[in-house]
Every structure is written in C-alpha cells, then in structure tokens.
C-alpha positions in Angstrom: -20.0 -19.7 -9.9 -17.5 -19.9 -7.1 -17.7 -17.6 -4.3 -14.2 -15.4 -3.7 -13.1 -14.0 -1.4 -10.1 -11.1 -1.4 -7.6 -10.3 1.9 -5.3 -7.7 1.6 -3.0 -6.3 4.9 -3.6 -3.2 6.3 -0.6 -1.4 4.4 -2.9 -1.6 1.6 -5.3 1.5 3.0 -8.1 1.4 0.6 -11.0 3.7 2.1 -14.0 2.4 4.1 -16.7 2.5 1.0 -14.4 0.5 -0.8 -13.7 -2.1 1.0 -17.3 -2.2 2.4 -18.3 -2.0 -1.4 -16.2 -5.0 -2.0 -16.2 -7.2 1.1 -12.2 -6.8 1.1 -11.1 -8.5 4.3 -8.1 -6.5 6.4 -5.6 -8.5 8.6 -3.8 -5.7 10.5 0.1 -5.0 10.7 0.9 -4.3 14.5 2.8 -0.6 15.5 4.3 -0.7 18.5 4.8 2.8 20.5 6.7 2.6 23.5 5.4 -0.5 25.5 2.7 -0.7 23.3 1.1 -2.6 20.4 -1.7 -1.8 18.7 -2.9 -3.3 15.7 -2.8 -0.4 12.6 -6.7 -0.5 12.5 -7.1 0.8 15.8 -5.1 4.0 15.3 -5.9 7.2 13.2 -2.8 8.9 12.3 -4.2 11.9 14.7 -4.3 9.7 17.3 -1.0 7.6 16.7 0.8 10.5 16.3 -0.4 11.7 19.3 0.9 8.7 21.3 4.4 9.1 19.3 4.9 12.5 21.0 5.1 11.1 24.5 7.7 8.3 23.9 11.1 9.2 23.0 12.8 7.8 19.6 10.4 6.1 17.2 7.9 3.5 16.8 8.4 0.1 14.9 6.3 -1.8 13.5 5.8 -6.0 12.9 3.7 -8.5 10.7 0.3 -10.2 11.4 0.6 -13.0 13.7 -0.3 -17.1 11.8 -3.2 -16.6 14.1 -4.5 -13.2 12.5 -4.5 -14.7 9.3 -6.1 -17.8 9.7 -8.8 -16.7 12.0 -9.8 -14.1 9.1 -9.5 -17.3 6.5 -11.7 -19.3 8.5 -14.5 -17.1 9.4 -14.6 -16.7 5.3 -14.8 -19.8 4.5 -17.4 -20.4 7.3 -19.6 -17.9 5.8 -19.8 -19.0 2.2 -16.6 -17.9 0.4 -15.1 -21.1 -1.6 -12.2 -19.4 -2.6 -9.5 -16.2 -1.2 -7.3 -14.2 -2.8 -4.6 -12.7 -0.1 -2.4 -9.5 -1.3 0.0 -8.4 0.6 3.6 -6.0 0.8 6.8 -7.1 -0.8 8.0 -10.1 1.3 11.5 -8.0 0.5 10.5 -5.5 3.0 8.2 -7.4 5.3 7.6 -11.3 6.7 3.4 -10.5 6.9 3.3 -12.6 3.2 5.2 -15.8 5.2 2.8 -15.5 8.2 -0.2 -15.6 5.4 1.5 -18.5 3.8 1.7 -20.6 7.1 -1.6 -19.9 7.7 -2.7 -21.2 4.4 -1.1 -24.4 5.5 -3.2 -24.6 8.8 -6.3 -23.9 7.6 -9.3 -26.3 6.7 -9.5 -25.3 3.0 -6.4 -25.3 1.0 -8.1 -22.8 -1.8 -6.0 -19.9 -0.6 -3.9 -18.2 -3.2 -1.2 -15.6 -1.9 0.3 -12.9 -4.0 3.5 -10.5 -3.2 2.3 -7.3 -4.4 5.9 -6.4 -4.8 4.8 -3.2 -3.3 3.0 -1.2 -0.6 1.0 1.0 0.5 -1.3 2.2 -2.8 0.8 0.3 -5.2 -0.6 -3.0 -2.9 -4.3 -1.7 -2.3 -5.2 -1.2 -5.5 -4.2 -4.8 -6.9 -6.5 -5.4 -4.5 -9.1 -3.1 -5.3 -8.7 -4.5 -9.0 -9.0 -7.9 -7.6 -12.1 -7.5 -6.0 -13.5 -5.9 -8.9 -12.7 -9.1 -11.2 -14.0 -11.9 -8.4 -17.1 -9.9 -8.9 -17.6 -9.9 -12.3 -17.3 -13.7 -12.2 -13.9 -14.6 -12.5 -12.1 -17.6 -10.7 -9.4 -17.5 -8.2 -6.5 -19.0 -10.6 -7.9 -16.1 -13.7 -7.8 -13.2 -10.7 -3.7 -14.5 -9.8 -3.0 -14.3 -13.5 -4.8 -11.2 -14.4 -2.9 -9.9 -11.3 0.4 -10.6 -12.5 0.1 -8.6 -15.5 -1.0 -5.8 -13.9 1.2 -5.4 -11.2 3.9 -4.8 -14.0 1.9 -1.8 -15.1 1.2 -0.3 -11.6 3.8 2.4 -10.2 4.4 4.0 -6.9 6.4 7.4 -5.9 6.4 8.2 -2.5 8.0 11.7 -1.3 9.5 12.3 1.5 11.6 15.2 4.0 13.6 12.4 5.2 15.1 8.9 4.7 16.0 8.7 8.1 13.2 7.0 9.5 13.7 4.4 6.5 17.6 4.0 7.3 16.4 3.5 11.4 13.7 0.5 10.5 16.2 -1.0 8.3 14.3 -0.8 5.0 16.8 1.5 3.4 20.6 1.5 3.1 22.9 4.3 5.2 23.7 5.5 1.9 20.7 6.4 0.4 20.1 7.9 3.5 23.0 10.2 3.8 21.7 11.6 0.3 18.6 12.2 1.5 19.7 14.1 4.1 22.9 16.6 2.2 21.6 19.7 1.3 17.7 19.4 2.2 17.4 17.2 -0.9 13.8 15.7 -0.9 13.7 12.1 -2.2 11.4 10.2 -4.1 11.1 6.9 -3.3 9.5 3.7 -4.9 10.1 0.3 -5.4 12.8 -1.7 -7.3 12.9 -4.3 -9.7 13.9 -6.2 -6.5 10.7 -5.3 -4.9 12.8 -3.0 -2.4 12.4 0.4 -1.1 14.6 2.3 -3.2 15.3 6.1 -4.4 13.8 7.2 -7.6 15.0 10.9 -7.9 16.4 13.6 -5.2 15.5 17.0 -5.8 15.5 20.0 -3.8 11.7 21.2 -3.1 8.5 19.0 -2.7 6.8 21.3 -5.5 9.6 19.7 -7.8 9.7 16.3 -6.3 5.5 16.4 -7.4 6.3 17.6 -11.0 8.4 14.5 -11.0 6.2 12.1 -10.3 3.6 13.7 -12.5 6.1 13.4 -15.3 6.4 9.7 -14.6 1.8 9.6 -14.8 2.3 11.9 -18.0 4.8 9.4 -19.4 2.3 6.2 -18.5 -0.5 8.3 -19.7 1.0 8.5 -23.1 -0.1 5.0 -24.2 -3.9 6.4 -24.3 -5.4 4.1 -21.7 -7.7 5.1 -19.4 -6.0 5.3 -15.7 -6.6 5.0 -12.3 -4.9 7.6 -10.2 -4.3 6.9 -6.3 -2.7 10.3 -4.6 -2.1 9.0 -0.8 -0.9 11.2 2.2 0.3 10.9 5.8 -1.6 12.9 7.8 -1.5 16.1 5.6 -5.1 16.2 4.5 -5.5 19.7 3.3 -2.6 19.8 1.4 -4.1 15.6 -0.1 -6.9 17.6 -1.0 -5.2 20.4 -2.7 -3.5 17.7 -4.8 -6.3 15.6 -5.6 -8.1 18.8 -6.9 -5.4 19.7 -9.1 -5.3 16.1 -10.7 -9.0 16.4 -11.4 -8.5 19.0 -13.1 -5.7 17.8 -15.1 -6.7 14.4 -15.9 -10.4 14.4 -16.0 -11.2 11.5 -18.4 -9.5 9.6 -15.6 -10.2 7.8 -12.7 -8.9 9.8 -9.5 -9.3 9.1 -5.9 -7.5 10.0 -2.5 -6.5 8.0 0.3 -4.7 8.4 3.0 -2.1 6.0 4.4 -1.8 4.8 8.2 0.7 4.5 11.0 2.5 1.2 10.1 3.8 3.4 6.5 4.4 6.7 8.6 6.4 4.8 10.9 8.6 4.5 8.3 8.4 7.4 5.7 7.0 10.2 8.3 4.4 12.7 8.3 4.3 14.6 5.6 4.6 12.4 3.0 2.6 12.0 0.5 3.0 10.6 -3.2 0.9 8.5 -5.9 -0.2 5.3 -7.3 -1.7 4.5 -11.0 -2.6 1.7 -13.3 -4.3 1.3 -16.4 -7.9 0.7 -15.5 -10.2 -1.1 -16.6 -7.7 -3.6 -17.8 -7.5 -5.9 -20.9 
C-alpha cells in the first residue's frame, strides 16, 4: 500500500488533534501588518489583533512562496510518503494553488496531485480532513482526487459578517456588494459561488437572523437523512463559538459537530466577529 501524504494551506484551520491525528502538513499564507510579515501560523488571533491596533488602516495578506511548498513536499517525500495530496483555497480568490503547482514542477517526485477546494476557510479544511481520513483507510492518491470531487459539490460554507468593507478593501468583493452590506446595518451572509468567488448569500438585519439562515440552509441539506459533519468556525469570538456549538449539539445530536476557529489571513478579510458554518455528508459513499 502506498504511503500518502495530505497538504492543505493554512486557510484551511483544522485544530491541532486533527492534524496531529492525521499527519496533515500546513504551508502557511503570509499577513502582513505594517512593515511586517509573519507567516499565519505564527500569530493567534489575540496576538495579531493586537499588532493590528498599532498600525493604522488594515493588514493584507499574500500566498505561500514556490519555496514553502516544495520544501514541505520534499521533506515528505524524504521521510517515506510516496504520494501527496495538496488542498488549497479557490485559485478565484487567491494565487497560493499556482505557487503549489510550480512547486510540483520543481520537485524530485512528480506524484503530487493539487486540488482547488473552490472554497476557504472550513469549506477547504474539511476536504482535507476527509482526505486524510480516506489515504488512511487505504485509498490511492488518484481514488482520494475523485472521491474529492464529489464531495466538494456537497460541502457548503456561510460566513457572517458586520461588514463587507474589509472584503471590498482586499479586493475579493465587488463595491456593490459592499455598499449593500453597509445600508441600513444589514448583516450579510457570505459564501462561495458557482464561480468559486466570494459572493453574498442573503442580507438581513441582525446576526441572530443571519444564524437562523444558515441553519435553514443545514436543515435543508439535513433533509436527505445522511449523517453530517457540522464545522461552526469563529474569528476571535470564542464564548459566543461556544455558545453556538452547544446549541448545535443539542439540536443535531446524531451528528457530527465540531468547532474551530479561523486565523488572521481570513480575519484580514471578513473581521472579527465573524463567525459562520461548514457541513458535508460524512462518512461519504
């Protein structure tokens, strides 16, 4: 049995046991504060937010270097793996899946397979989470890639938000959307298109009904009688995380439920605050 190996970025923000658990690899996105860069793994949000408060307009945020990539390939293949798996965000939102791609190109051992998650954040992290699961049980690199592109059609994101603006600034939303955001303290739920693009789902006026929304759209995927795994993420609002992960618990128990929380390189663009879910039908066929 081939040995594989899984990557994802660090947008993906699975939790320590997991990727421990599963070996998972992390190449880092870089945030840049001021003068500085810092890859995303060296900052807590307590900490990066911290540094955000002594600069004056807001941080930005760029892809893994070639480098990054295939120094994390090679050091895998040097210790065994035969094959890798690399996840990453929608390359309609980010160049970090090109820099993997050139890096596949450099390295000793073309058995590299890249996917585009088409997503971010929780919708990217548990594709990989799902793909380490299924290189464990036994399955080859090319069976993981296929198995992956049927379940990425059943995995959803909702992200909500106080604000587009930070979205409209970094250039991964248009003005428009924006200025809706913004009229008449609308809070906007966000996910991604068909186009693999940040884009608004629904704008309504209080976070308590922005949530109902989104458990509408879990009710609606729940309906098929599948058993799911549920993702709620949050930027740097843990109480209020745990309030919501209690609540889903309670509602959903013959389901799978975890919390996460996600880093600076997505509250760079989405703010603190947000917070929102992930789910999939899991196990899968």
């Amino acid at each position: 049995m081939r040995k594989i190996g899984i990557v994802m970025d660090s947008t993906g923000y699975l939790s320590k046991d997991i990727l421990e658990q599963f070996q998972i690899r992390v190449v880092p996105l870089n945030v840049n504060i001021g003068d500085e860069t810092y890859s995303e793994t060296e900052l807590t949000n307590q900490i990066y937010f911290k540094k955000l408060s002594n600069i004056s307009g807001l941080s930005t945020t760029s892809q893994p270097s070639v480098g990054k990539f295939l120094e994390t390939y090679e050091a895998m293949f040097s210790e065994g793996i035969e094959e890798i798996v690399s996840i990453h965000l929608s390359l309609a939102i980010s160049g970090t899946l090109h820099s993997a791609e050139m890096a596949k190109e450099l390295a000793s051992n073309p058995n590299i397979h890249i996917f585009d998650s088409r997503s971010s954040a929780l919708g990217l992290g548990v594709l990989a989470w799902a793909s380490a699961e299924w290189a464990q049980q036994g399955l080859s690199a090319l069976e993981i890639m296929d198995k992956l592109k049927i379940l990425i059609q059943e995995t959803e994101l909702y992200f909500i938000v106080d604000t587009l603006e930070n979205l409209r600034k970094g250039g991964r939303i248009g003005g428009a959307a924006a200025l809706v955001g913004t009229l008449l303290q609308i809070k906007p739920i966000l996910y991604f298109n068909k186009s693999a693009h940040i884009d608004v789902f629904d704008k309504v006026r209080s976070r308590s009904r922005a949530w109902q929304t989104v458990l509408d759209q879990l009710d609606r995927a729940l309906s098929t009688g599948k058993r799911y795994r549920i993702c709620v993420m949050h930027v740097n609002i843990p109480e209020e995380g745990r309030v919501l992960l209690n609540e889903l618990q309670v509602r959903y128990p013959e389901h799978e439920v975890r919390l996460f929380e996600a880093g600076p390189v997505i509250a760079t663009h989405v703010g603190a605050g947000a917070f929102g879910l992930t789910f999939h039908p899991w196990p899968s066929n």
